[in-house]
C-alpha positions as CSV (number, residue, x, y, z in Angstrom):
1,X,75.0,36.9,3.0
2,X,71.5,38.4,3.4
3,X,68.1,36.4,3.2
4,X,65.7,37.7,1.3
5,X,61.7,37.4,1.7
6,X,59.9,37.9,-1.1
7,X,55.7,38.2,-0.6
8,X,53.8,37.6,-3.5
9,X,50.6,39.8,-4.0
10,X,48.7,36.5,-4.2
11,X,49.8,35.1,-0.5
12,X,49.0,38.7,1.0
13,X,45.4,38.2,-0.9
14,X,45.2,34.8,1.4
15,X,46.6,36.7,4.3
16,X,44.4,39.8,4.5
17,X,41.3,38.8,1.9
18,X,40.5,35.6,2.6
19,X,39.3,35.9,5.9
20,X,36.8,38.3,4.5
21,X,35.5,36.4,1.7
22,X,35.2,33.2,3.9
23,X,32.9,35.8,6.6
24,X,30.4,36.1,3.6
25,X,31.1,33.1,1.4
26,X,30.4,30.1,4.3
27,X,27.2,31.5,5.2
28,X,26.1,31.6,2.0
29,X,27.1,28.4,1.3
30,X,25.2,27.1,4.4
31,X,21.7,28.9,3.3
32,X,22.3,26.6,-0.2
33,X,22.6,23.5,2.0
34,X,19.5,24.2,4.3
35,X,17.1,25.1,1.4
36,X,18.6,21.8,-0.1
37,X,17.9,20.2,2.8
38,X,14.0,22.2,3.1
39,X,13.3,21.2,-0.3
40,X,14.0,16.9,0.0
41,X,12.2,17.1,3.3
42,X,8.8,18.3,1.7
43,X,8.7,15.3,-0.2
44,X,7.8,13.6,3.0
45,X,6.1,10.0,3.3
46,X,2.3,10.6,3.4
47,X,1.1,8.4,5.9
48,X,-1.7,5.7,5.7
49,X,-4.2,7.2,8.2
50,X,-3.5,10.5,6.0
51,X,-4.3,9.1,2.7
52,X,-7.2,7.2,4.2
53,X,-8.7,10.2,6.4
54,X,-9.2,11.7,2.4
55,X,-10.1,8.9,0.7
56,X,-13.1,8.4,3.3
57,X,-14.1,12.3,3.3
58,X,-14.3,11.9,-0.8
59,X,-16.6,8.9,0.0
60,X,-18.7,10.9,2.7
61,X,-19.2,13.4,-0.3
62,X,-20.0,11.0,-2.7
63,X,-22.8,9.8,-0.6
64,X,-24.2,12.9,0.2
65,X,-24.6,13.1,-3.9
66,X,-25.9,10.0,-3.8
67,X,-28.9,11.0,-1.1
68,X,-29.8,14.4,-3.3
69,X,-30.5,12.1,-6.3
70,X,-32.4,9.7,-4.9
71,X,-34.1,11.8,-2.2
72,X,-33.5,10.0,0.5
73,X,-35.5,11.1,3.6
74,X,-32.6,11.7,6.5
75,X,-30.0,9.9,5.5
76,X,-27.1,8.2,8.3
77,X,-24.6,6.7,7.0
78,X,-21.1,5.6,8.2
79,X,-17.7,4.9,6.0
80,X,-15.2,2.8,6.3
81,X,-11.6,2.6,4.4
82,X,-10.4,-0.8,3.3
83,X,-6.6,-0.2,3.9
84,X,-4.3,-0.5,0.7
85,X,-1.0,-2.9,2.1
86,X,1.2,-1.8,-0.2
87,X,3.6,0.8,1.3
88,X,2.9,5.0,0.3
89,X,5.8,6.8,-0.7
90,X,6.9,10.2,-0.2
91,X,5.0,13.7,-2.0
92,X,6.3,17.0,-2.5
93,X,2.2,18.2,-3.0
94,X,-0.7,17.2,-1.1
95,X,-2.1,14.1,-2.9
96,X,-5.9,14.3,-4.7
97,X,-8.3,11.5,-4.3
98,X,-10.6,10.8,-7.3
99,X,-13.7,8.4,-7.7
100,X,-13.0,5.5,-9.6
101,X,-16.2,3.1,-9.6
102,X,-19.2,5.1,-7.2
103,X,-22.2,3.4,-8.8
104,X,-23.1,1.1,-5.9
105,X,-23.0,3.0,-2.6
106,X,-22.4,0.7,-0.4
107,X,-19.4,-0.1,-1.9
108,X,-17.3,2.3,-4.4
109,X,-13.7,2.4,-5.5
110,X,-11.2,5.8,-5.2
111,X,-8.0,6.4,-6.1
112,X,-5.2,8.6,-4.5
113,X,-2.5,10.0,-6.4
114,X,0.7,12.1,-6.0
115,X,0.6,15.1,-8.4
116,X,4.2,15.3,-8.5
117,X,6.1,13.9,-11.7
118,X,6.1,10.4,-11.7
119,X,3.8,10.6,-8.8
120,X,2.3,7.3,-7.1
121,X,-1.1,6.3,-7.6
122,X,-3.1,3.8,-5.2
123,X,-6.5,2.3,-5.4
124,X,-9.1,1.9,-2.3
125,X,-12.1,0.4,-1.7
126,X,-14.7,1.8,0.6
127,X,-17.8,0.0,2.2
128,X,-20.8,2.3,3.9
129,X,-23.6,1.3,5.9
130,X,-26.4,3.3,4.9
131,X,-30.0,4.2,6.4
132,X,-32.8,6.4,5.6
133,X,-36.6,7.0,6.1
134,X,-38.2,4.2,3.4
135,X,-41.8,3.3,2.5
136,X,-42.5,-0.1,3.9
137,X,-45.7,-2.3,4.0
138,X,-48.3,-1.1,6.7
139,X,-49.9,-4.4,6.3
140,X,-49.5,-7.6,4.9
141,X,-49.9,-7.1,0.8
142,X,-51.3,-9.9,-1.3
143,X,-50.2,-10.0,-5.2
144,X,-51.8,-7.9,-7.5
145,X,-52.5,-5.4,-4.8
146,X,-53.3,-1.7,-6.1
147,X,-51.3,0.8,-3.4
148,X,-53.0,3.3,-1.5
149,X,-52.1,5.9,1.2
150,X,-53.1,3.2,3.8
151,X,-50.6,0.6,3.0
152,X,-47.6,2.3,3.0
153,X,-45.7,4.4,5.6
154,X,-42.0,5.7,6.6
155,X,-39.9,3.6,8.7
156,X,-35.9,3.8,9.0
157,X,-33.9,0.8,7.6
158,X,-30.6,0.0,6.2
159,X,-30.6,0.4,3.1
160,X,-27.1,-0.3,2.1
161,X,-28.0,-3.1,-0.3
162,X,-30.9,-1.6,-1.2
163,X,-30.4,1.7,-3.6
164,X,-33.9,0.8,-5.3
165,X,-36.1,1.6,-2.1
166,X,-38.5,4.5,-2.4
167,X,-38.4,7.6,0.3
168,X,-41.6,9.2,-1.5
169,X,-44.5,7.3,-0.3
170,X,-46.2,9.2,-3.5
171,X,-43.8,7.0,-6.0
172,X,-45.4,3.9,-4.8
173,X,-49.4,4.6,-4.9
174,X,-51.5,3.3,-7.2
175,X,-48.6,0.5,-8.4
176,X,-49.6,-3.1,-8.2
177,X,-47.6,-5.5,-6.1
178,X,-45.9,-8.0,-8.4
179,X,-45.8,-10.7,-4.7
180,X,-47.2,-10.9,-1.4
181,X,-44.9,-8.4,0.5
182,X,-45.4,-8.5,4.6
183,X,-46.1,-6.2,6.6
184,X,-42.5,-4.2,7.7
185,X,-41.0,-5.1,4.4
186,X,-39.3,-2.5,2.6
187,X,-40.6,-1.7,-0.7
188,X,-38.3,-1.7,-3.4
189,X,-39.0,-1.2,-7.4
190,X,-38.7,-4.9,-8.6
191,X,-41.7,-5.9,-6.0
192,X,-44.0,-3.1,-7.5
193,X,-45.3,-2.4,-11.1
194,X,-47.6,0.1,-12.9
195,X,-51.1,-1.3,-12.7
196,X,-52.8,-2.3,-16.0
197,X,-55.7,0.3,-16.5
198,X,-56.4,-0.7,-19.8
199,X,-56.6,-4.6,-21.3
200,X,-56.6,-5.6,-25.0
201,X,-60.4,-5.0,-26.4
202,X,-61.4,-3.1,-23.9
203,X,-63.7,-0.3,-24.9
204,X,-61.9,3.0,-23.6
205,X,-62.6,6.5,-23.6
206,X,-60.4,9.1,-25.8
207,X,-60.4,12.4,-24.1
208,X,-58.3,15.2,-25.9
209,X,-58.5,18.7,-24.4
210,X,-56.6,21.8,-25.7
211,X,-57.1,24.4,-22.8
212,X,-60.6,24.7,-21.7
213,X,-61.7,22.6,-24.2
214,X,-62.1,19.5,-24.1
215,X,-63.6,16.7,-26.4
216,X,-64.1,12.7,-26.2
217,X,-65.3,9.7,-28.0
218,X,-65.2,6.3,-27.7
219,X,-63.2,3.7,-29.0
220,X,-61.4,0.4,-28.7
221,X,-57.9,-0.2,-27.1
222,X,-55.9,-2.6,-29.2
223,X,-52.9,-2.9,-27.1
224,X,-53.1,-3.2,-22.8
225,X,-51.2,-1.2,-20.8
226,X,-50.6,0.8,-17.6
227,X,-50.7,4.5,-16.2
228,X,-47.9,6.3,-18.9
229,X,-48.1,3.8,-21.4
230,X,-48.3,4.1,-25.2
231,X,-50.9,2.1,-26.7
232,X,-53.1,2.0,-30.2
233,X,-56.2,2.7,-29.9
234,X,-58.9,2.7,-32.8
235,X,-61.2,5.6,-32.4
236,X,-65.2,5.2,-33.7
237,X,-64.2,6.4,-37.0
238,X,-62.3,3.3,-37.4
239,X,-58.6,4.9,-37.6
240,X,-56.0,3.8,-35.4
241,X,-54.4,6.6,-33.5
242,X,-51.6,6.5,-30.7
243,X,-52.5,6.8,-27.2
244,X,-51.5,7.5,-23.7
245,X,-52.8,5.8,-20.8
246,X,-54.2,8.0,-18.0
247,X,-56.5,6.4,-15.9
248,X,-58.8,3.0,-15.4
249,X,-60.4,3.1,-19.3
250,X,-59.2,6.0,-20.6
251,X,-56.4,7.7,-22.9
252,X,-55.8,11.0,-24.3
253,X,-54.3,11.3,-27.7
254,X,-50.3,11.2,-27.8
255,X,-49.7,13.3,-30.8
């Protein structure tokens, strides 16, 4: 009795083939896993000095926008990050911080947020100490006290609470203290006020002038009111005209 082998074509495939698909096949199948395995680890945790290292750079910025607007003379000032506790999760992109509430620079609000879909967001707070070159009293100021160059000058102070200090000592001459202010003080806009250069009844001088000319009469202020200010005035023809205040008794026509 004879045995017989039969091969079939598809066991000779596993015999001879195989090994070569397997050469090209496994590696390939070993790139898939490690980009897999690239891709999940860019969504890393961002971690909280991270997050915080940009949300006090956006503040810094802020603050130098801040200092442009208000013209603060040499502006210092120092930030500091009131840590969020709740825990930050992982992002594929680098996260963006965004102002939230930057009215008050001492203290302004950000928020951080993932850009990735269904991305985190979380809220900070920052505090900043603040100082510039101010105009304080030179001497000690009585109420009712017209400003000159003499009683003011430019000291540096923390001005963190105070956003309504003045770093032009121009802004503040000629305005009437509203209280006695001492000497040292900083000067701030709800101590000062426009000085009243004209008082109901008094007799003022209109002066109008239209390039080199210019022409004036008298007349009668019927409103008061200080350096800027609109007031009615009747002229000596009798007729009531609209008025700006310029100086101590007089106006110039405001149409």
């Amino acid at each position: 009795m004879k045995l017989v082998l039969h091969v079939s074509p598809y066991c000779m495939l596993n015999h001879k083939v195989l090994p070569m698909l397997n050469k090209r096949i496994v590696p390939g199948i070993f790139l898939l896993l490690l980009i897999g395995t690239i891709k999940f680890s860019m969504a890393a945790p961002v971690t909280a000095e991270q997050l915080a290292a940009k949300v006090q750079q956006a503040a810094q910025e802020q603050l130098k926008r801040h200092a442009g607007l208000a013209n603060w003379i040499d502006p210092q000032f120092t930030v500091e990050v009131v840590r969020n506790a709740r825990p930050i999760g992982p992002c594929a992109q680098p996260p963006r911080v965004e102002p939230a509430d930057v009215r008050m620079p001492a203290r302004m609000r950000f928020v951080a947020i993932c850009p990735d879909q269904g991305g985190w967001r979380y809220e900070f707070v920052t505090r900043a100490k603040i100082s510039a070159k101010v105009a304080v009293a030179a001497t000690d100021l009585s109420t009712g006290k017209i400003l000159s160059s003499d009683d003011v000058l430019l000291e540096r102070h923390d001005i963190s609470g105070m956003p309504d200090s003045f770093s032009d000592l121009t802004a503040v001459q000629d305005m009437a203290t509203r209280r006695t202010i001492r000497a040292g003080d900083v000067l701030r806009q709800n101590m000062l006020v426009a000085p009243t250069l004209v008082k109901r009844g008094d007799a003022v001088r209109i002066v109008a002038k239209n390039e080199q000319i210019e022409v004036s009469m008298a007349g009668e202020a019927i409103d008061g009111g200080g350096r800027g200010a609109t007031i009615r005035v009747k002229n000596a023809s009798g007729v009531t005209i609209r008025a700006r205040v310029t100086d101590m008794g007089q106006v110039q026509p405001a149409d």
